[in-house]
Wavefront OBJ file of the C-alpha trace (Angstrom):
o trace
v -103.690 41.888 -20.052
v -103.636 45.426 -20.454
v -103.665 46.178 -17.137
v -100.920 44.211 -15.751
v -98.233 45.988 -18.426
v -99.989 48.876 -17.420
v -98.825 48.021 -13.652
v -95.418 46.604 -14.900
v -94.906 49.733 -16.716
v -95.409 52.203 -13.894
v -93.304 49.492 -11.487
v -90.281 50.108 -13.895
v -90.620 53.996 -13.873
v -90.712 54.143 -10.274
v -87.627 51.989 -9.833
v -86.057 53.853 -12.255
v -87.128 57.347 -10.052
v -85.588 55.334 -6.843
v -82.814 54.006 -8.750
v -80.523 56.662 -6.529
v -81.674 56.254 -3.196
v -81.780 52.374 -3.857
v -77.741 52.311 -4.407
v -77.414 54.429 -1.095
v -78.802 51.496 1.119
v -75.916 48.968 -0.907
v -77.961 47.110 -3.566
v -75.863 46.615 -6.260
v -72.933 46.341 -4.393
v -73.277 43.038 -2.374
v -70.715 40.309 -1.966
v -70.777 37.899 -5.142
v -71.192 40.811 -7.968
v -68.858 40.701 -10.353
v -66.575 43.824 -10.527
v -63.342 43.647 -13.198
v -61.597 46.995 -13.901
v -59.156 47.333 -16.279
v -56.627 50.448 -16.727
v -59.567 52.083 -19.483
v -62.576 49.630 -18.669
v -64.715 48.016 -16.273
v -67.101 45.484 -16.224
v -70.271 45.029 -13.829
v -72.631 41.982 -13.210
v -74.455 42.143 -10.510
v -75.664 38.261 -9.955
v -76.433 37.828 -6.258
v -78.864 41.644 -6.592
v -80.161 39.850 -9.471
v -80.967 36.396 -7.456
v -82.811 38.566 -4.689
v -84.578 40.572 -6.525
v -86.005 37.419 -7.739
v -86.673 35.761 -4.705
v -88.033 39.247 -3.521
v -90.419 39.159 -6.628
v -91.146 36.284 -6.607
v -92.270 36.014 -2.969
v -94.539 39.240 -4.086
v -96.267 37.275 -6.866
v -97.161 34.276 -5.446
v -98.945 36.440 -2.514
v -101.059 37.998 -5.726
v -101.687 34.439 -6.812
l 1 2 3 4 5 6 7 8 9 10 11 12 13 14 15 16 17 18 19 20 21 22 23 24 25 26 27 28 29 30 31 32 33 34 35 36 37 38 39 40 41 42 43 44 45 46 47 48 49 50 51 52 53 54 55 56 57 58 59 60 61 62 63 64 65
């Protein structure tokens, strides 16, 4: 058990260190996020990254399986 939040743990930093390059290749900004902007506010939800980032880990963990 230890190990695998070990391995979750250093998964999140290193996302978190490619976070910038990750937005220059358009994830985040697919068609089917949910963008509103107001005149002092806007409001972000990305649902279709978050759908294939499941698929994508999930695909991943069932190789592990």
């Amino acid at each position: 058990m230890q190990k695998i939040l070990i391995i979750i743990g250093f998964l999140v930093l290193l996302i978190g260190f490619l976070y910038p390059y990750l937005k220059k290749i358009g994830l985040g900004k697919l068609p089917g996020d949910i963008i509103l902007k107001g005149e002092n506010s806007s409001f972000y939800f990305p649902i279709v990254t978050c759908i294939i980032l499941s698929i994508v880990i999930s695909i991943i963990f069932s190789f592990f399986r």
